[in-house]
C-alpha positions in Angstrom: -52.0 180.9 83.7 -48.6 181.1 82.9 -46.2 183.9 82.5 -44.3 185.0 79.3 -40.1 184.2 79.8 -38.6 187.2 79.9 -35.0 186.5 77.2 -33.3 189.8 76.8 -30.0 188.3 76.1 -31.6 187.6 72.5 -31.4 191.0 71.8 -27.8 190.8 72.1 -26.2 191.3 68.7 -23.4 189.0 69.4 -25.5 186.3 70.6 -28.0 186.7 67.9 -24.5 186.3 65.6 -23.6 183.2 67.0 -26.9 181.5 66.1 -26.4 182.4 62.9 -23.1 181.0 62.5 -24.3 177.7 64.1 -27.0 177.5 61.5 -24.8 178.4 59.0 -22.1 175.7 60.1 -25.5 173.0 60.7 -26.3 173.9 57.0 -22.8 173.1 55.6 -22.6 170.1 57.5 -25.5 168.8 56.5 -25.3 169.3 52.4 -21.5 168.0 52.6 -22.6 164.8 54.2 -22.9 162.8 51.3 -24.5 158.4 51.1 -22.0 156.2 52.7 -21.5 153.7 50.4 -20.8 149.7 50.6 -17.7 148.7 48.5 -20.6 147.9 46.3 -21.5 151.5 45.5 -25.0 150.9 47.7 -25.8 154.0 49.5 -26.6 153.1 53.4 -26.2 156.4 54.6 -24.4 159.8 55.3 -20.6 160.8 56.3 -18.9 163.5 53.9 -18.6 164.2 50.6 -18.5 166.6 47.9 -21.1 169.8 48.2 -23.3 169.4 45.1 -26.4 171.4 46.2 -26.5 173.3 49.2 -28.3 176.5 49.3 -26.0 178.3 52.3 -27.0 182.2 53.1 -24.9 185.0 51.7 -22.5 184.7 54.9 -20.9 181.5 53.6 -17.9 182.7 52.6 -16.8 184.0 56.1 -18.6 180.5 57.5 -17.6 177.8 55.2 -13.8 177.9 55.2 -13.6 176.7 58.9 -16.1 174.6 58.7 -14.5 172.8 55.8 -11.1 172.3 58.0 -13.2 171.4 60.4 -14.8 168.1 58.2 -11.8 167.5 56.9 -10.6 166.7 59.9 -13.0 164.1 61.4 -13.5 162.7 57.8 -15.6 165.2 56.0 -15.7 167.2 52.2 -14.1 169.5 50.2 -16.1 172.5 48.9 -17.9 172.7 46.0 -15.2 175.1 44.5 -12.5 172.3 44.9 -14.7 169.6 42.7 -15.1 172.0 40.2 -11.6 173.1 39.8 -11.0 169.7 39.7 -13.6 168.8 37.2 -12.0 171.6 34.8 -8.3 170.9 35.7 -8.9 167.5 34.4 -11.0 168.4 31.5 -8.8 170.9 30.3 -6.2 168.3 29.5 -9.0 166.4 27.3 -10.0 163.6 29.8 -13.7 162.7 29.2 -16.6 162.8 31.6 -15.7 159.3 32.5 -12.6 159.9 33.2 -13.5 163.1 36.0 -16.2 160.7 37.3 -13.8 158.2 38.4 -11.3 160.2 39.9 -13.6 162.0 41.7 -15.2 158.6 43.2 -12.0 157.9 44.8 -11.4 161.8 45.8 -14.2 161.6 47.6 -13.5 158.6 49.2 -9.7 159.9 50.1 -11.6 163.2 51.4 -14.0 161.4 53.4 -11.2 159.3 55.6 -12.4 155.9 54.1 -9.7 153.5 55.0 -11.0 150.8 53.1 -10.2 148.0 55.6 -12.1 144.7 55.2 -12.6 142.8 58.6 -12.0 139.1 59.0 -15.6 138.9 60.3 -17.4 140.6 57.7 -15.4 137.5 54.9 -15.9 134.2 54.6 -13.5 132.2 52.4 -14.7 131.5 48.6 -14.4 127.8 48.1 -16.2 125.5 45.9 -14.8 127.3 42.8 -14.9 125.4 39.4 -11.2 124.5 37.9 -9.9 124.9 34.5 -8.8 121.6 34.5 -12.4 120.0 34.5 -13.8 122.3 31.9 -14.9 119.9 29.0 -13.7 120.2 25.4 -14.9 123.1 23.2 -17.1 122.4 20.5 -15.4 123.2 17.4 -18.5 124.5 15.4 -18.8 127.0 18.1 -15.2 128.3 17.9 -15.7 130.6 14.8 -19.2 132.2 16.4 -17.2 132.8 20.1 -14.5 134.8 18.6 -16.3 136.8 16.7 -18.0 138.2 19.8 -14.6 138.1 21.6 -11.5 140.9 21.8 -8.2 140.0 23.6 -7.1 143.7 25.6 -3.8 144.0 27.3 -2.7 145.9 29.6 0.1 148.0 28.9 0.5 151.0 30.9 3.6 150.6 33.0 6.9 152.2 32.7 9.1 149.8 34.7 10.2 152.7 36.7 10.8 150.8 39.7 13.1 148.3 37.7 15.1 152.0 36.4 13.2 152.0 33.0 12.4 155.1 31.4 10.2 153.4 28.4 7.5 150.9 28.7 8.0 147.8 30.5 6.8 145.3 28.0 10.0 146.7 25.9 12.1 144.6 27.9 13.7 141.8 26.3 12.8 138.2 27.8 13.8 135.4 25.7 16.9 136.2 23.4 16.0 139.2 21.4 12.3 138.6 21.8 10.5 141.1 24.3 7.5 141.4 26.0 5.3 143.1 23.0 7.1 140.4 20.8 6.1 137.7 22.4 2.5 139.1 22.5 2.2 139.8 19.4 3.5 136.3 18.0 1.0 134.9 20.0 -1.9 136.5 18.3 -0.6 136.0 15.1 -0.7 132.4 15.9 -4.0 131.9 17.6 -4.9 133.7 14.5 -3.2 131.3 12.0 -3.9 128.1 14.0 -7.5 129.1 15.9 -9.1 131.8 14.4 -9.8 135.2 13.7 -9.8 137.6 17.3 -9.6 140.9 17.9 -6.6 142.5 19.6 -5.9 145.8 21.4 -3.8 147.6 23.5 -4.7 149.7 27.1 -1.5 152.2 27.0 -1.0 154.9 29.2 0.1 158.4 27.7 3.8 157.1 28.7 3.7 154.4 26.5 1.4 155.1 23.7 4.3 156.1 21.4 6.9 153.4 22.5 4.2 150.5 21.7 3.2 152.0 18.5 7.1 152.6 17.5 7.5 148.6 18.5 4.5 147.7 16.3 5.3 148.9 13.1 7.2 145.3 12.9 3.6 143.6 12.9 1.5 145.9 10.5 -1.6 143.5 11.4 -1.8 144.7 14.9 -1.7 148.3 14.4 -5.6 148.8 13.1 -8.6 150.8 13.8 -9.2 150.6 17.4 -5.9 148.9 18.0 -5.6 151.3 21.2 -7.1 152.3 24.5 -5.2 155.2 26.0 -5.4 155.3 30.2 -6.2 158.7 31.2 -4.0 160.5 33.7 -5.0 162.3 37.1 -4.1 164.6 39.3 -1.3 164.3 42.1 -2.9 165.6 45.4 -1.2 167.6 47.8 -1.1 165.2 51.5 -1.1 169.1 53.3 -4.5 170.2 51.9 -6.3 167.8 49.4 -5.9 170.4 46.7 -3.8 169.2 43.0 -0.3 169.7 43.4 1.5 172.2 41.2 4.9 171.8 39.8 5.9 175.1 37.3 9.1 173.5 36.6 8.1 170.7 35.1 4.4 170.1 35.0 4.2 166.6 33.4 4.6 165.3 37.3 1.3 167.1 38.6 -0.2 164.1 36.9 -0.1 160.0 37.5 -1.3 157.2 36.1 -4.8 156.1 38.3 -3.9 152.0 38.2 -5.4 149.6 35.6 -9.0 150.4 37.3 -8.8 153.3 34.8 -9.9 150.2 32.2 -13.4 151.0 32.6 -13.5 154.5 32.5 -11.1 154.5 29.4 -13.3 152.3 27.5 -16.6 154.1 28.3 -15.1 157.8 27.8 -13.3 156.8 24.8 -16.5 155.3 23.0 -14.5 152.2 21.9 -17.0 150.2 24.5 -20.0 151.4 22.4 -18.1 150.6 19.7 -16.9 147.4 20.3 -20.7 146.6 21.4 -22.3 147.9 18.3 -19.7 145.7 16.8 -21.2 142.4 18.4 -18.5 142.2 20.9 -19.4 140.8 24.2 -16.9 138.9 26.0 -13.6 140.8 26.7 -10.3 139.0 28.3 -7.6 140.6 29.8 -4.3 140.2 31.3 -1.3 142.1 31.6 1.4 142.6 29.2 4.2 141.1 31.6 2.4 137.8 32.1 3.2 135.9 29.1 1.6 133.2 30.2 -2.1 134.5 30.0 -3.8 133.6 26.4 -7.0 133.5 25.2 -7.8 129.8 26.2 -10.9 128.6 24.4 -12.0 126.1 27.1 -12.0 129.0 29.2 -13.8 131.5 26.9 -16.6 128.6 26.4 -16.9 128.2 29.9 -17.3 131.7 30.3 -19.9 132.3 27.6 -22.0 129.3 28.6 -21.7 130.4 32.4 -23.8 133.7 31.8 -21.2 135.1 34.5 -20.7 138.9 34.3 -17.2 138.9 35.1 -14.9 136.0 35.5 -11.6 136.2 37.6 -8.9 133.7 37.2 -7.2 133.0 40.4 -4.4 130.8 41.5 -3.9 128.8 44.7 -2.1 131.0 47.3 1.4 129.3 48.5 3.6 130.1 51.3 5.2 132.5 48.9 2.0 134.4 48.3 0.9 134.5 51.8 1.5 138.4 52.2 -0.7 139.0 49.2 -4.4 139.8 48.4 -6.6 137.1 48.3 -10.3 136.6 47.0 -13.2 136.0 49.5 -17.0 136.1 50.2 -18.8 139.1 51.8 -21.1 137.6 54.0 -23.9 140.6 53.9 -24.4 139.9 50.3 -22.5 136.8 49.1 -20.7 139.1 47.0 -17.0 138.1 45.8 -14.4 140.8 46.7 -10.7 141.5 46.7 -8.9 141.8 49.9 -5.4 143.3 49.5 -2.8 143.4 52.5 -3.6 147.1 53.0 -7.3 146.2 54.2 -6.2 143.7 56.5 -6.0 144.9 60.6 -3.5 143.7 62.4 -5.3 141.5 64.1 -6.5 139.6 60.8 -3.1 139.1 59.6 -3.1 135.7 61.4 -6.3 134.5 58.7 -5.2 136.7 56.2 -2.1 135.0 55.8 -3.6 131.5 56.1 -3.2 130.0 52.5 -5.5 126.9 53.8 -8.4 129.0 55.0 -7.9 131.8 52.2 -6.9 129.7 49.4 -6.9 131.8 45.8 -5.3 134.9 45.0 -6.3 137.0 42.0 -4.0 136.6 38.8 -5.2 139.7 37.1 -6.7 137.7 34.3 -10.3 138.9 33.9 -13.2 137.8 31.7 -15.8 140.9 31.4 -19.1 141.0 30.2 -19.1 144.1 28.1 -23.2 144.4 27.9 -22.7 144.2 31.7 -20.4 146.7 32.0 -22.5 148.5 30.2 -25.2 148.3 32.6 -22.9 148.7 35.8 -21.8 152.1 34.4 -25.6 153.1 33.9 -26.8 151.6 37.5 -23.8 154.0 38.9 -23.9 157.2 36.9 -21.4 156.8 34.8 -18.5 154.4 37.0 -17.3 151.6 38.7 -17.7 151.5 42.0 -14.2 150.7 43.5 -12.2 151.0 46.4 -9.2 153.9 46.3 -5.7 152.7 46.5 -3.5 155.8 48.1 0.0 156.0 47.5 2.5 158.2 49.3 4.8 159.9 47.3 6.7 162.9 46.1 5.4 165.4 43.1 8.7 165.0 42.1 9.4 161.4 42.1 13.1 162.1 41.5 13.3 164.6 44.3 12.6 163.2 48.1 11.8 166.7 49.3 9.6 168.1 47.1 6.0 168.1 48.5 4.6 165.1 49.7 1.4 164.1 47.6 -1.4 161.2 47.4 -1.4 159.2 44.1 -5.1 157.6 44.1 -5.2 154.4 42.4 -7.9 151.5 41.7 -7.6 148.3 40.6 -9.5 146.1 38.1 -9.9 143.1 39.5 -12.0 144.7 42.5 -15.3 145.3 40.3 -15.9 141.9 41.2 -17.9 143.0 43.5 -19.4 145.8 41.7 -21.4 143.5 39.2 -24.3 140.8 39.5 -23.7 137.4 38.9 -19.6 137.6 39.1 -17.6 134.2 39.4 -14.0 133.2 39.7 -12.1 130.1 38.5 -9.3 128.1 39.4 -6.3 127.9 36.6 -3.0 126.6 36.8 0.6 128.2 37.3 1.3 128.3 33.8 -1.5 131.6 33.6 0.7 133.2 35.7 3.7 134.5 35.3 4.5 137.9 36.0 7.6 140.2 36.1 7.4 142.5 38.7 11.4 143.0 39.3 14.5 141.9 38.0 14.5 138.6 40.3 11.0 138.0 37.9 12.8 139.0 35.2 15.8 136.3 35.7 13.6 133.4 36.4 12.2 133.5 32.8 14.5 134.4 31.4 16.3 131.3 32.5 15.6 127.9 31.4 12.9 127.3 34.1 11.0 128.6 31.6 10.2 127.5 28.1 8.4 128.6 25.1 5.4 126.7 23.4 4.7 126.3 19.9 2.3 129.1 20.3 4.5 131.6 21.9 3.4 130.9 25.5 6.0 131.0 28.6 5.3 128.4 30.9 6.9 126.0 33.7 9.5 123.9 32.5 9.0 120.6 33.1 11.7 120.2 35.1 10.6 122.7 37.9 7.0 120.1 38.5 5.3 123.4 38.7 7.2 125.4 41.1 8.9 128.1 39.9 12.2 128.4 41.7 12.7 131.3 44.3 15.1 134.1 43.1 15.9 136.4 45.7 18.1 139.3 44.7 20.2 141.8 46.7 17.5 144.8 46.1 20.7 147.0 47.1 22.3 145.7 43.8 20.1 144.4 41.5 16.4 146.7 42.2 17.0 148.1 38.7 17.7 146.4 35.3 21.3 147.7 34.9 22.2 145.4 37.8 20.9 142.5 36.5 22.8 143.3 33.2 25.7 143.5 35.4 25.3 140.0 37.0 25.1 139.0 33.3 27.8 140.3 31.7 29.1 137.7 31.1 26.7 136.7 28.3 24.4 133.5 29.8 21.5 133.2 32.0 22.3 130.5 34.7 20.5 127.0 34.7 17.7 127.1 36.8 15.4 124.3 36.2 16.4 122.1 38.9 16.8 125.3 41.5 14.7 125.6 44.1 16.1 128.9 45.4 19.0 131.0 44.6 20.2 134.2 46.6 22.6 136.2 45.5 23.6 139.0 48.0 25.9 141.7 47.3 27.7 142.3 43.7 28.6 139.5 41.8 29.0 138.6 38.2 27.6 134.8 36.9 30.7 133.4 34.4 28.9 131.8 31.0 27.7 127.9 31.6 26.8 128.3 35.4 24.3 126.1 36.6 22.4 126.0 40.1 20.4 123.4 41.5 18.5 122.9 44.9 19.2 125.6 47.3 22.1 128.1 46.4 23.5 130.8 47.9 26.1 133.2 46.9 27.2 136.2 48.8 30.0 139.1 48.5 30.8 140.9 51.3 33.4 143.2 49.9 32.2 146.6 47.4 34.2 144.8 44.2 32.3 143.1 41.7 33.6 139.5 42.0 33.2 136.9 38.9 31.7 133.0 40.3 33.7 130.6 37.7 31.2 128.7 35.6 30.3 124.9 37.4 27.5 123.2 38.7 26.7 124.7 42.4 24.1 122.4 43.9 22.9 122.8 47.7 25.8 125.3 49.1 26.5 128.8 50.0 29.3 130.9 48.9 31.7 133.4 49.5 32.6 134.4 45.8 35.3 135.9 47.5 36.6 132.5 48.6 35.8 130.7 45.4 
């Protein structure tokens, strides 16, 4: 027979307290821990996330708050009360449902301690990729159909502010008088005139909506009924607590730009996806405004169409120069393409992630997008794209280095590969790619290792036998565009078609008529400005000081 256990210390009001907490604490934990999902957006299981349903007794308000520091900690969730004041911080400047989804997607993956890292032995290189070169011919009685189904978007978001621009980027003048939006828009007109009829738009952000429009008016037939996508904005959050950062003096910088991942969301909240689809577009290309290389290529849109892919990435064989950059790649749990950015590499990857021979093809940011796919991606995920968070360090004040540290989340477009079925990639040439990142972009084509076609495309000169020649600019000088108009002065962009690299370290002017070839190097040690005489400088260093 056995004897009841005498517990008296359970009628102890403190102890009987302390249960309670725990439960309360167990309870919390619990409806906080949200799926851990695959880069793929595939739930596997639970870690920490936003609270969306708990039921916690009247005593969470005392319980919760420690709790919550206590989760955020070791990789948990914000409260419930955070999401929502989230939710109408962001609606209350007019962003859609979309648009909160999103940002809250990679809030919860910055409040859940998700670093994102992608190990060498979860990837196995993507080879066996088809090549633009091979494609065959397109038929021409199919040209007038594909088009019609087609629109041409461009990405146009950026400010240039780390080149010193104040106004959007694409404003920038590259070839005489001609700039970025220029260019572009001389190249649909002619696709238009020579091709066929294509629709054309624009993704601004809210810093350059009125710039591009303002640039426009020159080309009426641009500027039309859907014409314009406009990125949402999100919040800066502060590093200290996770919570939006507040500026009362000037409260344009509690908000950023969220990367050209936005692209998705903007479409969808906007309606111009259902629009565009209920217009019998289906196939959407896009590139960004700086690369002036990337047109609508109608091999490549056959190719595309005929593939049934759901998304199409163009990438680009990785060089010794691209080495430190992302590269594409095979998941091998699923066979799924992904991304894999220098930021997800450990350290002890960087050995194979910097192998160009094993890891071959780096993404070029031109993307060909099933928009009934899209479609269905956003249904399968409630709304989103699943895609991995970028987190940037910076300052709510980006023009004040003490003012409080914040996280600007970021995604990028070109990792929904892995978010839809059936996605593909293909290998294109050089002449797709030509971006302008900084002013040493900026010089190379401008110069004459670049030249326009008849259809307004910048590609490779000849001369260069498709290596563009290595600028490297002093980033103490010539980081912002008011240096590089400095080292210009003098009216004349330098020959380099037959340069294979030219540094230029400290401040020097270039005198009208220069001309570099092979490997150059000029240097001034002194804080003068010092003019190089106009000549042919071919395989030599120099002291402009000594010239």
């Amino acid at each position: 027979e056995r004897k009841a256990v005498s517990m008296p210390h359970l009628n102890n009001p403190a102890v009987i307290g302390l249960c309670v907490a725990l439960c309360a604490c167990t309870a919390l934990a619990t409806t906080t821990c949200p799926p851990l999902r695959h880069r793929s957006g595939q739930a596997i299981g639970q870690i920490g996330s936003f609270l969306r349903s708990a039921q916690i007794p009247s005593f969470k308000k005392t319980a919760a708050p420690a709790a919550e520091e206590c989760l955020r900690l070791k990789g948990g969730a914000a409260d419930k009360a955070v999401i929502d004041d989230i939710s109408a911080l962001m609606k209350g400047e007019g962003l859609s449902e979309s648009a909160v989804k999103a940002f809250l997607q990679a809030y919860e993956a910055l409040v859940s301690g998700q670093d994102g890292m992608i190990l060498e032995s979860t990837i196995t290189p993507a080879t066996g990729l088809p090549v633009q070169g091979d494609l065959k011919e397109v038929e021409a009685d199919k040209i007038k159909g594909l088009l019609e189904q087609t629109v041409v978007l461009k990405l146009n978001g950026g400010l240039g502010t780390g080149m010193g621009l104040e106004q959007a980027k694409s404003l920038l003048k590259v070839k005489g008088e001609d700039t970025f939006l220029d260019f572009i828009a001389k190249q649909v007109m002619s696709f238009r005139e020579k091709k066929g009829t294509v629709k054309s738009m624009f993704m601004n952000s809210f810093s350059t909506s009125a710039d591009t429009k303002a640039a426009l008016k020159a080309y009426p037939e641009l500027v039309s009924e859907g014409w314009e996508v406009v990125q949402n904005k999100v919040p800066k959050i502060l590093q200290e607590n996770l919570l939006p950062a507040k500026l009362p003096s000037a409260p344009v910088k509690e908000w950023c730009p969220p990367g050209h991942g936005d692209l998705y969301p903007s479409l969808a909240g906007s309606g111009l996806l259902k629009q565009l689809l209920d217009s019998g577009v289906k196939y959407m290309f896009v590139s960004n405004s700086d690369n002036l290389g990337a047109t609508l290529d109608l091999n490549l849109l056959s190719f595309f169409a005929e593939s049934g892919k759901s998304f199409v990435m163009e990438v680009a064989e990785r060089t010794e120069a691209d080495k430190k950059g992302g590269h594409l790649a095979i998941r091998t749990s699923d066979s799924r393409m992904l991304l894999r950015e220098s930021a997800q590499c450990a350290e002890s990857d960087e050995k194979a992630f910097q192998d160009t021979k094993k890891h071959a093809f780096f993404n070029t940011n031109n993307l060909w997008i099933r928009l009934d796919k899209l479609q269905e991606v956003l249904d399968a995920n409630d709304g989103v794209v699943p895609l991995p968070m970028i987190k940037n360090d910076k300052t709510v004040d980006p023009s004040d280095g003490s003012s409080a540290k914040v996280w600007q989340l970021e995604t990028a477009m070109g990792a929904a590969i892995e978010s839809f079925d059936n996605a593909g990639a293909i290998v294109v040439g050089r002449e797709r790619f030509a971006p302008v990142k900084t002013c040493a972009d900026l010089l190379r084509v401008r110069s004459d290792a670049y030249v326009v076609t008849d259809d307004f495309r910048l590609i490779l000169s000849p001369e260069c036998k498709g290596n563009p020649p290595v600028v490297d600019l002093d980033s103490k000088v010539y980081k912002k565009v008011s240096g590089l108009d400095k080292l210009l002065e003098g009216g004349d962009v330098p020959s380099l078609k037959d340069c294979s690299k030219l540094t230029v370290k400290g401040k020097v002017i270039l005198s009208p008529g220069t001309i570099f070839k092979g490997t150059v190097s000029l240097k001034n040690p002194t804080d003068e400005w010092v003019t190089l005489k106009a000549g042919t400088y071919e395989d030599v260093e120099i002291d402009v000081t000594k010239a």
